[in-house]
DRENGUMI-971355 format. One line per 10 residues: number of its first residue (from 1); their letters; for each residue x, y, z of N, C-alpha, C, CB. Coordinates in steps of 0.2 Angstrom, whole numbers, plus 5000, padded with zeros to 4 digits. Glycine has a CB too. Example, Ala and Ser with C-alpha at 12.3 -4.5 7.8 and 13.67 -1.06 7.14 Angstrom:
2
1 = AS = 5066,4972,5039,5062,4978,5039,5066,4984,5039,5057,4978,5045 | 5064,4989,5035,5068,4995,5036,5064,5000,5039,5070,4997,5029
//
This chain:
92
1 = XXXXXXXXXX = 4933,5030,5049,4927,5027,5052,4921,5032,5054,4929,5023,5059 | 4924,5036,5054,4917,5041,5059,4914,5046,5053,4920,5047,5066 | 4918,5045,5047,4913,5047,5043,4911,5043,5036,4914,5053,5043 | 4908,5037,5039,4905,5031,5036,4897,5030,5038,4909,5024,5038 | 4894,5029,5034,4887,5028,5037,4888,5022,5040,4880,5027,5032 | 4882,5019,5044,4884,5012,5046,4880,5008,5040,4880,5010,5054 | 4885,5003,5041,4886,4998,5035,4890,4997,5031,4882,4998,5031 | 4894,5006,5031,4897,5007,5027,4905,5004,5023,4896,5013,5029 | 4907,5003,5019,4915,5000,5019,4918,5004,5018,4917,4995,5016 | 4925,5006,5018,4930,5008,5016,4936,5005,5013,4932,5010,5021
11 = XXXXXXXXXX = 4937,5006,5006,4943,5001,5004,4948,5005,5002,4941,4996,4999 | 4955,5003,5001,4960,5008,5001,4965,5004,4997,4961,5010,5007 | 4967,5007,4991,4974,5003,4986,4979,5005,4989,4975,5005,4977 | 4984,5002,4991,4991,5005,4991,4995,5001,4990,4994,5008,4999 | 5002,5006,4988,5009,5002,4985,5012,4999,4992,5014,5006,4981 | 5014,4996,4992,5015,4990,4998,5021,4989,4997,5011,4983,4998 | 5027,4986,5003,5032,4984,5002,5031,4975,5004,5037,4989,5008 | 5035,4974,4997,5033,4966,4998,5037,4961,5001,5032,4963,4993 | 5034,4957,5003,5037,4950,5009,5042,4946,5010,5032,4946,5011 | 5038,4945,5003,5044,4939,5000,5049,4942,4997,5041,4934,4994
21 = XXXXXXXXXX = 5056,4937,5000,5063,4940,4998,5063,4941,4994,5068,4938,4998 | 5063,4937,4988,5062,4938,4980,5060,4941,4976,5059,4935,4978 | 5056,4945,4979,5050,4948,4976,5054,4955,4977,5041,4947,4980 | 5058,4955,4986,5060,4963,4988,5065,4965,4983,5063,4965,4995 | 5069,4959,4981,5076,4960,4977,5074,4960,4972,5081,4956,4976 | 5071,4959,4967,5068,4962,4960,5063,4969,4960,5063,4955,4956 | 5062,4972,4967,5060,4976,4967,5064,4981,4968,5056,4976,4970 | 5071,4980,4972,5076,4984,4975,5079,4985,4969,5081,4980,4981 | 5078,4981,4964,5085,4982,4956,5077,4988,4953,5088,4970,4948 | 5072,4988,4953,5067,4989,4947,5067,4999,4953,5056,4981,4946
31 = XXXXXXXXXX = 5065,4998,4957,5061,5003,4964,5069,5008,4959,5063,5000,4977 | 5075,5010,4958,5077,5015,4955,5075,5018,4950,5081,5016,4956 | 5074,5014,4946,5069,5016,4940,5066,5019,4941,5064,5012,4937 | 5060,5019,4945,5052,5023,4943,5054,5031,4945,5044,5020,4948 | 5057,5030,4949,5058,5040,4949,5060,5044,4940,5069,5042,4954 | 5065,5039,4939,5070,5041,4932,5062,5041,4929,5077,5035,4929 | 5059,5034,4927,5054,5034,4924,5047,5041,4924,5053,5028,4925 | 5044,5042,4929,5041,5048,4932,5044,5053,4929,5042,5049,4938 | 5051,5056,4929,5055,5060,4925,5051,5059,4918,5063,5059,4926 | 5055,5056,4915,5055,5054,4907,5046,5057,4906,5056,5042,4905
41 = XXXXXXXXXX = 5042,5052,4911,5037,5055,4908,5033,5060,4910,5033,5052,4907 | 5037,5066,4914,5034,5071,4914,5033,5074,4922,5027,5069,4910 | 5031,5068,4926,5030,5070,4933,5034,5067,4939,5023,5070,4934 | 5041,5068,4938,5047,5067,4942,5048,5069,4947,5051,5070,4940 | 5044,5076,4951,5044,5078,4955,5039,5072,4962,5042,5084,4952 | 5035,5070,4957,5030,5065,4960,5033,5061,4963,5026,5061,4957 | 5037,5056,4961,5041,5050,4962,5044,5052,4966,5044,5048,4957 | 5050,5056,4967,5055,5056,4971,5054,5053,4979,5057,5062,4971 | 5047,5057,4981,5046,5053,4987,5043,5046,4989,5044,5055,4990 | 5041,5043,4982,5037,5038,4983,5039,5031,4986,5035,5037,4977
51 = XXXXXXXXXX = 5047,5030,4983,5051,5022,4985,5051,5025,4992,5062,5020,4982 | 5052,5030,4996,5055,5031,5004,5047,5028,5005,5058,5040,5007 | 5042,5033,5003,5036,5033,5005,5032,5023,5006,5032,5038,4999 | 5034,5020,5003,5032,5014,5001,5035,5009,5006,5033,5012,4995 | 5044,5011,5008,5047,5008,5013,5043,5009,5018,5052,5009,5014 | 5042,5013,5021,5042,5017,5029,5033,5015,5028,5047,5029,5029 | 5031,5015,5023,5021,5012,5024,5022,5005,5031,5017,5004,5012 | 5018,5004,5033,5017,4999,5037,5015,4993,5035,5014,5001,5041 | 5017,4987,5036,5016,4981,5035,5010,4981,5036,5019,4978,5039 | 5006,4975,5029,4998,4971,5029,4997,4971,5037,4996,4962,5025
61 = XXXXXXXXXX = 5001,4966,5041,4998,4966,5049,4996,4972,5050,5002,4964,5055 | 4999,4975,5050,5000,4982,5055,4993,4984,5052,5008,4988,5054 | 4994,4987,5047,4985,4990,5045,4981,4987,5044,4984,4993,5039 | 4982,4980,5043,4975,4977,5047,4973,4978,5054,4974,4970,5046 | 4978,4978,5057,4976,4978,5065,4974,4985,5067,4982,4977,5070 | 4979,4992,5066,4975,4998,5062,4966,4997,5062,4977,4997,5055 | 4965,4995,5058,4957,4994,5056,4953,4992,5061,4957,4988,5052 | 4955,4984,5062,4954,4982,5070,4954,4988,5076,4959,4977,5073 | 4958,4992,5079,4958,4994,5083,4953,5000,5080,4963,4994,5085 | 4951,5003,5075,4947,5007,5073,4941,5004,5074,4948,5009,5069
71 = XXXXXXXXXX = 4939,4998,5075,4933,4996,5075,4930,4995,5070,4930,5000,5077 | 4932,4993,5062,4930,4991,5058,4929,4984,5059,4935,4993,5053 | 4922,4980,5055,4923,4973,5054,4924,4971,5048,4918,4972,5055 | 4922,4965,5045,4926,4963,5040,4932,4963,5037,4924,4964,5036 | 4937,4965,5041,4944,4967,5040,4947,4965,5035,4948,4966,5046 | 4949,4965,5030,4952,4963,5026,4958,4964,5021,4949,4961,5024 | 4961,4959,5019,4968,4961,5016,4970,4959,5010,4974,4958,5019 | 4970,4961,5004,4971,4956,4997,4979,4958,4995,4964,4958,4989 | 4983,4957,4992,4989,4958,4991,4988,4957,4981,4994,4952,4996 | 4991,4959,4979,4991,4960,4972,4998,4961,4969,4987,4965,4970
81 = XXXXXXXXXX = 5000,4960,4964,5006,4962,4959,5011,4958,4964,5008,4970,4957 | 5012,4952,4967,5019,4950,4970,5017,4953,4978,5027,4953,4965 | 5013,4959,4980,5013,4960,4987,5016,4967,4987,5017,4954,4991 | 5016,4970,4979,5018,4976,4979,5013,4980,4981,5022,4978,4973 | 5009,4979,4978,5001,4981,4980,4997,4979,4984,4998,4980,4976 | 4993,4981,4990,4988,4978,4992,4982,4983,4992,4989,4976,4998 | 4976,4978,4994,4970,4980,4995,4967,4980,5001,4966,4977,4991 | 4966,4987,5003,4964,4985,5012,4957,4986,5013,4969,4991,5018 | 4952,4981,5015,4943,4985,5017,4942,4982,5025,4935,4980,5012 | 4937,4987,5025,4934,4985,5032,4926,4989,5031,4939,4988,5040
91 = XX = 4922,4987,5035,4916,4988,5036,4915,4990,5043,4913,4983,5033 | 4908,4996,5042,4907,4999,5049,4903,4996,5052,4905,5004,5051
//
């Protein structure tokens, strides 16, 4: 926030842990993959932390509220790919 002009927005992609049951369980069978995959193509080392990293992210509420409590307006939340992905903005 503090270093935004005013007016300014901030928007932020992240992989997200998703909501729906359905979505976690085809994620829970696919999430060992991508390490192995990373490997295959080259940057393995990358991956390894990423499934932990994506659990332990904090819930859309939570980083929107986050936001809020930073004082950001417009707060907002888009979800993408099933909710594996989101899109977080706010404005100053």
């Amino acid at each position: 926030m503090r270093v935004l002009k005013p007016g300014g927005k901030l928007v932020i992609l992240e992989a997200t842990y998703p909501e729906s049951r359905m979505v976690r369980w085809g994620y829970r069978l696919y999430a060992p993959l991508v390490p192995l995959m990373g490997k295959l193509l080259g940057g393995g080392s990358a991956y390894k932390y990423l499934m932990k990293s994506i659990e332990d992210f904090p819930t859309q509420k939570e980083v929107v509220e986050m936001f809020n409590q930073a004082g950001f307006e417009e707060v907002g939340c888009r979800s993408m790919a099933f909710g594996s992905v989101s899109i977080f903005s706010g404005k100053k």
